[in-house]
C-alpha positions in Angstrom: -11.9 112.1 190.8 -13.7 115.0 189.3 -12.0 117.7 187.7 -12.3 120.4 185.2 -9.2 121.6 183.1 -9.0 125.7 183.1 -6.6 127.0 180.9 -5.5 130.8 181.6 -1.9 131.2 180.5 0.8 133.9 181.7 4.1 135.0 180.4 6.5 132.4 181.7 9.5 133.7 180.4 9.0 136.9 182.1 9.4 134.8 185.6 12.8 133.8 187.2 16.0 134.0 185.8 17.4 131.0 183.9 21.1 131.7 184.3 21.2 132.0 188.1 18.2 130.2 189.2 18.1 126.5 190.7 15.4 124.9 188.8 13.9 123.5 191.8 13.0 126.9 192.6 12.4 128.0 189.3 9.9 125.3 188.7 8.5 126.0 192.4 8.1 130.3 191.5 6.8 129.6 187.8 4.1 127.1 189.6 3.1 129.5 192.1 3.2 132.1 189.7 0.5 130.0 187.5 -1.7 129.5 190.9 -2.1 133.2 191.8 -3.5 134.0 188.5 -5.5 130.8 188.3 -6.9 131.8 191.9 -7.5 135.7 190.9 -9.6 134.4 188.0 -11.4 132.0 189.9 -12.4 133.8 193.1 -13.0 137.0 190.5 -16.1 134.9 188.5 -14.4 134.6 185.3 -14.1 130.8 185.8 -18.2 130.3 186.9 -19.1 129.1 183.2 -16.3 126.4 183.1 -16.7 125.2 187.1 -19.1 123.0 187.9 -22.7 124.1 188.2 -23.5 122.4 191.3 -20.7 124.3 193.3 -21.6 127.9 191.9 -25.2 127.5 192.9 -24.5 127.6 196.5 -24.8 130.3 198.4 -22.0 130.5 200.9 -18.6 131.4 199.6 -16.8 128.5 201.6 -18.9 126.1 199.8 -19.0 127.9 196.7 -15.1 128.0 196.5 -14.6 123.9 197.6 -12.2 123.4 195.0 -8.5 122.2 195.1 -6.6 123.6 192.4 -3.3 122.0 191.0 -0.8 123.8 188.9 2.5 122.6 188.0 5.7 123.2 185.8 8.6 121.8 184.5 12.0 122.2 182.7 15.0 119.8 181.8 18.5 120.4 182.8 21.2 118.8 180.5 25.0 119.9 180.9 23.7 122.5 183.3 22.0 123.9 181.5 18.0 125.0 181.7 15.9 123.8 179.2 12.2 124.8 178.2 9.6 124.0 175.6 11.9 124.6 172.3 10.9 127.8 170.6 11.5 125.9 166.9 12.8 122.4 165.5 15.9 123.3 165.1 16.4 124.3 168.6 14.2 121.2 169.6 17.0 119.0 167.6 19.6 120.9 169.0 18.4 120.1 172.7 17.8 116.3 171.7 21.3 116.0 170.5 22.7 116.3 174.0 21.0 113.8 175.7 23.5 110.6 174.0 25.9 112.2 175.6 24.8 114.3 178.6 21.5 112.2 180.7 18.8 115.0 180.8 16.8 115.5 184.4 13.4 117.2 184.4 12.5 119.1 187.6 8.9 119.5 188.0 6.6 121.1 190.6 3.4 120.4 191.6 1.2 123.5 194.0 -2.1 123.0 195.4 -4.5 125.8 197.0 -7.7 125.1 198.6 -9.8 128.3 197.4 -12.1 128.3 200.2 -9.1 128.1 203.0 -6.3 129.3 201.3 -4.4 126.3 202.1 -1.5 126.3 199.4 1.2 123.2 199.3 3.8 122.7 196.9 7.0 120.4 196.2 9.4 119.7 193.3 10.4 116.0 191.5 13.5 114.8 190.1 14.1 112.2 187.2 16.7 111.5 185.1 16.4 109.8 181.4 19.5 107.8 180.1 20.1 107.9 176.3 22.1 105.7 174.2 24.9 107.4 172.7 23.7 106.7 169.1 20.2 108.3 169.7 19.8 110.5 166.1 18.4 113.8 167.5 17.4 115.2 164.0 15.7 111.9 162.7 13.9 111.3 165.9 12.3 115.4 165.9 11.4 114.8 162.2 9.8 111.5 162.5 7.6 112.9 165.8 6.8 115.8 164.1 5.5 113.5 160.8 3.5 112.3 163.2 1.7 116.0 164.6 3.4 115.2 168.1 3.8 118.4 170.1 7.5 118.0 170.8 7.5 122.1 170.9 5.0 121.8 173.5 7.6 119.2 175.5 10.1 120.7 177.9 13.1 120.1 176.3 11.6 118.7 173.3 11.4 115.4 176.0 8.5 112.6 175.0 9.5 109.4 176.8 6.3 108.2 176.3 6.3 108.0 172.6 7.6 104.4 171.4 9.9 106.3 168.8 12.0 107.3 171.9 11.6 105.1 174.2 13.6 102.6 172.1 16.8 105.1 172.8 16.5 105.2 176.4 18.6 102.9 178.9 16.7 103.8 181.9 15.1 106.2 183.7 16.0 107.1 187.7 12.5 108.2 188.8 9.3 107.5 187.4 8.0 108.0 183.8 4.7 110.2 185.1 7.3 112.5 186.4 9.4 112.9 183.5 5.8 113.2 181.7 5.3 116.4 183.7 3.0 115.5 186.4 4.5 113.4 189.5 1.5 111.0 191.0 3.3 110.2 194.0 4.1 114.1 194.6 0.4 114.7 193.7 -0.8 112.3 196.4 1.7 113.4 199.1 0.5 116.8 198.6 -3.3 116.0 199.0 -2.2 114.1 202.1 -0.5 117.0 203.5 -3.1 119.9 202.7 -5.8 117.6 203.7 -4.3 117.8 207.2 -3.9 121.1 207.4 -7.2 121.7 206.7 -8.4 118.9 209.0 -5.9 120.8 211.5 -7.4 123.9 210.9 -10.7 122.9 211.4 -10.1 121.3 215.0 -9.1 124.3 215.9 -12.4 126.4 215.2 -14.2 123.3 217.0 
């Protein structure tokens, strides 16, 4: 699958409230959020020099516009508590210290628009990641960040991935790609449905 990566960032923390909120739907507004800018700067021309050439050379705006844009977000819950990226080691320790004793979940959501249409879908994905008791929080965020791992770009300063972890985890209820940040099987059920809406919407005008 084609795709081009457009990076055009917005103020997170000024979105949803992380006291009251469910993160289901704080994940879900924060991922919405991140598509109505995306979408503004796309259908506004600011995007044309990093889209492909082929699509910005034709002439009607349906074809022009034939993209499906993804956008997603993610945070950890631990004890009830919301976690994001951590704004510094220490807090990054901090959050890693919990998980022996309390299992982590990230919540992640996933929104897709059709440009041309605008067709929007979205959904959220739970996992859960099961620590050992004795995982050492503070030698683990040293020894990834020796290593120029982004753990402050990690909700929750999670990286399951990274063999330094993954020998302190037990298990994992959900899959790995969702605790990564990005949920395939959410992705695909997603295409699925907005590809029938459109396919629905287009029987219609017929």
């Amino acid at each position: 699958v084609e795709f081009v990566k457009l990076v055009r960032p917005i103020d997170e923390k000024a979105i949803g409230d992380r006291d009251s909120e469910e993160p289901s739907a704080l994940v879900s507004r924060l991922g919405h959020a991140k598509m109505d800018h995306l979408v503004q700067e796309i259908q506004s021309g600011r995007c044309d020099d990093e889209l492909p050439n082929k699509e910005r050379s034709c002439s009607d705006e349906n074809d022009k516009y034939n993209y499906v844009v993804l956008t997603a977000d993610q945070v950890v819950t631990c004890d009830g508590q919301i976690l994001e990226k951590p704004e510094s080691l220490s807090e990054a320790r901090d959050f890693v210290s919990r998980y022996g004793t309390h299992a982590p979940s990230t919540v992640g959501s996933v929104v897709l628009h059709h440009v041309a249409t605008g067709r929007r879908v979205s959904g959220t994905d739970t996992a859960t990641i099961r620590f050992r008791s004795d995982t050492p929080a503070a030698t683990l965020v040293d020894q990834l960040v020796e290593r120029n791992e982004p753990v402050l770009s990690c909700a929750g300063g999670l990286m399951v991935e990274h063999p330094l972890v993954k020998q302190y985890i037990t298990g994992i209820d959900g899959t790995e790609d969702s605790v990564m940040g990005l949920s395939k099987e959410l992705v695909l059920k997603l295409l699925n449905e907005l590809a029938d809406q459109i396919r629905a919407a287009n029987n219609k005008k017929e």
